[in-house]
C-alpha positions, 0 to 999 in steps of 0.5 A, spaced: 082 423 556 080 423 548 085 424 543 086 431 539 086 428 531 093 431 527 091 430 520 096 431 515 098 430 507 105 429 507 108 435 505 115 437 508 110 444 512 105 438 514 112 434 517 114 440 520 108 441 524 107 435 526 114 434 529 112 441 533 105 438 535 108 432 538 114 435 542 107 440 545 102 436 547 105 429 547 105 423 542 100 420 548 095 426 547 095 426 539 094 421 533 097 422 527 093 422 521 096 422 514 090 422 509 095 423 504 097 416 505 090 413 509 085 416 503 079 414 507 080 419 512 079 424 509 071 424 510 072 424 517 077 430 516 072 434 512 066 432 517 070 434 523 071 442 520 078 441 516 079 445 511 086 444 509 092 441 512 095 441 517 090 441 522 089 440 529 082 437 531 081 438 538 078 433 543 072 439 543 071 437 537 074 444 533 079 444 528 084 449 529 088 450 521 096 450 522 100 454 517 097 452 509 099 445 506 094 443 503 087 444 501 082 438 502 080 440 494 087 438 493 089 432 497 083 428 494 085 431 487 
């Protein structure tokens, strides 16, 4: 099974969301991806529909927004 992709920026509600979609679904069935942290992931999130973080994007393909972190145009600025 393909892995759903949680991208986040570092932020104290993205930490916190994280926490939450790792006891869910399990840390075998999620990657973890701080873009705050790994700039160079951030294309791929914009490409995959990520909007803002934190977001869950599903093995699918849809990026499901959790809370409101962060804007995309705030975290590359």
């Amino acid at each position: 099974m393909k892995k759903s992709i949680f991208y986040h920026a570092g932020c104290p509600v993205c930490v916190s969301a994280e926490h939450d979609i790792v006891n869910l679904v399990g840390s075998e069935n999620v990657e973890i991806v701080n873009i705050g942290e790994n700039r160079s992931r951030i294309s791929e999130a914009e490409a995959a529909g990520v909007k803002s973080v934190p977001a869950l994007v599903t093995p699918g393909g849809n990026a499901l927004h959790i809370n409101f972190g962060a804007s995309m145009s705030d975290v590359k600025s």
